[in-house]
N, C-alpha and C positions, 0 to 999 in steps of 0.2 A: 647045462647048456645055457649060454647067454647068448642072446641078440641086440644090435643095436640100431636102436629107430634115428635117424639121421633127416633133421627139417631145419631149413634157413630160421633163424626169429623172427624173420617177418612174416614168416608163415603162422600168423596166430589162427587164423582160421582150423590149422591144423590141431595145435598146440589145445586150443579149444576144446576140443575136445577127446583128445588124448590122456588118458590117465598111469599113473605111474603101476608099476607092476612088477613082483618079482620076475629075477631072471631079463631085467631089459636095462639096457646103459641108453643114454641119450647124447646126440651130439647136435648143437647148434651152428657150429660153427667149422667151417671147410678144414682151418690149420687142426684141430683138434681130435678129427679123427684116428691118425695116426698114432696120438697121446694117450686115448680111448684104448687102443686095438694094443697097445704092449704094457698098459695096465689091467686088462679085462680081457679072461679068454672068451673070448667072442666067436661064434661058429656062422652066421647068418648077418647081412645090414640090411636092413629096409630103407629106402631113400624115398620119401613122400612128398619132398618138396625141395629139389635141389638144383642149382644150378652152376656150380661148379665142376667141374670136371675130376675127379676122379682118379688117383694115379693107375696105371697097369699095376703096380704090382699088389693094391689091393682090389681090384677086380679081376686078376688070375688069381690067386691066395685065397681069395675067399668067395661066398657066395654073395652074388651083390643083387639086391631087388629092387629097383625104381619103380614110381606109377606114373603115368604118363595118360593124359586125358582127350586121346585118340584113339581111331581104331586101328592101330598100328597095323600093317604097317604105313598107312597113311596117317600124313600130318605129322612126321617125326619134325625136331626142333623146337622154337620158342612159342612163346605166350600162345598156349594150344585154345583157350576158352576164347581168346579175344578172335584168334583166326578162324576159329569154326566158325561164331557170330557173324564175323564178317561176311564169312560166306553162304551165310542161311542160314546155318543148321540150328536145328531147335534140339537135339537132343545127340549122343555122343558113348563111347564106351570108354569106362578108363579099364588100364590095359597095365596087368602086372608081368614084368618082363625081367630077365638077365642083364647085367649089365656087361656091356664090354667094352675096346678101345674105343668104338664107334656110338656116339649119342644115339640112344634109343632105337638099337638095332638087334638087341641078343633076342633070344628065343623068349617067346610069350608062356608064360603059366599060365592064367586066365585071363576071364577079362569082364568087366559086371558093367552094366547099361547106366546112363544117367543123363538126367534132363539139363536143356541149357535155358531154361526158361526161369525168370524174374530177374532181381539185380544182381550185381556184379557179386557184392557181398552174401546174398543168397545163394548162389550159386557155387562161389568159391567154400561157405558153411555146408552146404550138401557134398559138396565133395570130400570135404576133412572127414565127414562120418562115412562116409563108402568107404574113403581106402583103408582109415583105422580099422573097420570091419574087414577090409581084405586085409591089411596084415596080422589082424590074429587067425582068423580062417588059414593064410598059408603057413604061418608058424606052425600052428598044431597040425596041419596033413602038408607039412613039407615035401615027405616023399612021394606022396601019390601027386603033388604038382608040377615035383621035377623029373617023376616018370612021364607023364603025360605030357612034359611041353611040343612043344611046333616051332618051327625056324620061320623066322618071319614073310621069306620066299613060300615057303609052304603054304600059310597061313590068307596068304595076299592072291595067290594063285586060287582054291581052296574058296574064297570071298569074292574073286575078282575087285582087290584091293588095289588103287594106283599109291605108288610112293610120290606123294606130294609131300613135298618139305615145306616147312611153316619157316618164316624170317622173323629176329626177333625185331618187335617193333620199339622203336624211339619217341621220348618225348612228342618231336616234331609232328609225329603220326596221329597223335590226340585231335589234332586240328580236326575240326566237323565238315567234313566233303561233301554229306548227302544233300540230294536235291529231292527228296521226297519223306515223308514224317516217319513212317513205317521204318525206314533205313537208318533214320536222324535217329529215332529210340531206341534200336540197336545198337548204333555206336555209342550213345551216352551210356547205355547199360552197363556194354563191355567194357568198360573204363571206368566204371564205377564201385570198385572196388579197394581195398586198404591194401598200400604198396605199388598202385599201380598210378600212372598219371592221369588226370581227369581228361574227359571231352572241352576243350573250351574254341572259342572263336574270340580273333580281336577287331576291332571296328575304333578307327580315331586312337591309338593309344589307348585303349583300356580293351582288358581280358574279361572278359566274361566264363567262368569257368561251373560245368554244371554239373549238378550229382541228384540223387534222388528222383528220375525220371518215370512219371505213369503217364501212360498210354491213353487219349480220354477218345470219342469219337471226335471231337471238334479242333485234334492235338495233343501237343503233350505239355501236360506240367512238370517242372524242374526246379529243384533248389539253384539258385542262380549268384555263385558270387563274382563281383567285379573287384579288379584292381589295376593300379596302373603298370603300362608295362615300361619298364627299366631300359637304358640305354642298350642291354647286351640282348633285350629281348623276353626278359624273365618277366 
C-alpha cells in the first residue's frame, strides 16, 4: 500500500520536518499529481498544505485527506492562522478531514488542539509537526478513523459550531490598521511568516515593512525595513 503526502514547496515549514519513508510518494506540485497517481498505485493522499483545488475525479477515486487549521466546521477557506489572530484567538484545532467537490467541507476524522501563540514562523513550525504526527497516526489506523468520522453538520451541531467562512487575504490587507499595541502585535505576528506578505505601513513614499515583533510592556520591538515605494505602489 502506498500513500501520497501532497505540500505546496513553499510549505517548508512542512517539508521541515517531514521525512522520507517507505511506501510514501510525494508531490509538490498541483499539475503532478495526476503523473503521481498512474505511475504509483497509490490507495490514500494526504494534503498538508494545499491550495489548489483538486479535480473530482481524484477526490471520488480515491481517499483524499487535507488539514485544515480550524475547528471545522468554522473557519472553512483561506489563510486560517492569519484570520483566527485576527480575531483573538490564541489557540485553535487543526482538523483532519475528507476531501470533496466543496473546500473543506467532507466529513472530519479527527482533530488535535494547537496554540496560536508566538510568531508567524513559530507557529506555522508547530503546525508542520502536529499534522506530520496526524498523518502517520491516520495512515496506520485508517480504518478505525474512517469508521468513526462525523459529517460536519453533525459535528457543528454536536459543538455548537457557526460556519464562518474565512476570505483569502491580499497583499493590500498587510497594511497595519490597528489603533492599539496589543492588536498592532498581533497583526505583525500573523504576517510574519515565510510565503506570506509582511505587515508594513507607508508614510511620504517609503514602506516601512516589519518582522520579528516582541511584545515589551512600554511596546513593541520590530525588525524594521524601509524602502521606496515605486510608481505602481510596490
Amino acid at each position: 500500500m502506498t500513500y501520497l503526502i501532497c505540500a505546496q514547496e513553499k510549505a517548508a515549514y512542512f517539508w521541515r520536518r517531514w521525512e522520507r519513508r517507505l511506501n510514501w510518494a510525494e508531490c509538490r506540485e498541483a499539475q503532478a499529481i495526476e503523473s503521481v497517481l498512474r505511475q504509483t498505485p497509490v490507495s490514500t493522499l494526504f494534503f498538508a498544505h494545499w491550495s489548489s483545488k483538486v479535480p473530482a475525479e481524484i477526490t471520488d477515486n480515491y481517499t483524499c485527506i487535507n488539514f485544515h487549521c480550524t475547528d471545522l466546521p468554522y473557519g472553512r477557506g483561506c489563510c486560517p492562522v492569519q484570520n483566527l489572530i485576527l480575531r483573538g484567538k490564541t489557540e485553535t484545532m487543526v482538523t483532519a478531514h475528507l476531501m470533496t467537490s466543496e473546500y473543506d467541507a467532507g466529513d472530519i476524522l479527527c482533530k488535535r488542539p494547537m496554540s496560536l501563540l508566538g510568531g508567524g514562523d513559530e507557529i506555522y513550525d508547530r503546525l508542520g509537526a502536529l499534522v506530520v504526527d496526524m498523518v502517520h497516526d491516520i495512515a496506520a489506523n485508517l480504518d478505525m478513523y474512517m469508521a468513526g468520522k462525523i459529517s460536519q453538520a453533525e459535528e457543528g451541531k454536536w459543538k455548537g459550531l457557526k460556519e464562518e467562512p474565512f476570505e483569502k487575504r491580499g497583499p493590500h490587507q498587510s497594511v497595519i490598521w490597528s489603533s492599539n499595541v496589543p492588536d498592532a502585535f498581533d497583526f505583525i505576528r500573523c504576517h510574519d511568516a515565510e510565503g506570506y506578505p509582511s505587515a508594513f505601513t507607508e508614510i511620504a513614499g517609503l514602506r516601512y515593512t516589519f518582522s520579528n515583533p516582541v511584545l515589551r510592556p512600554d511596546g513593541i520591538e520590530a525588525h524594521v525595513k524601509i524602502t521606496e515605494v515605486d510608481d505602481a505602489g510596490r
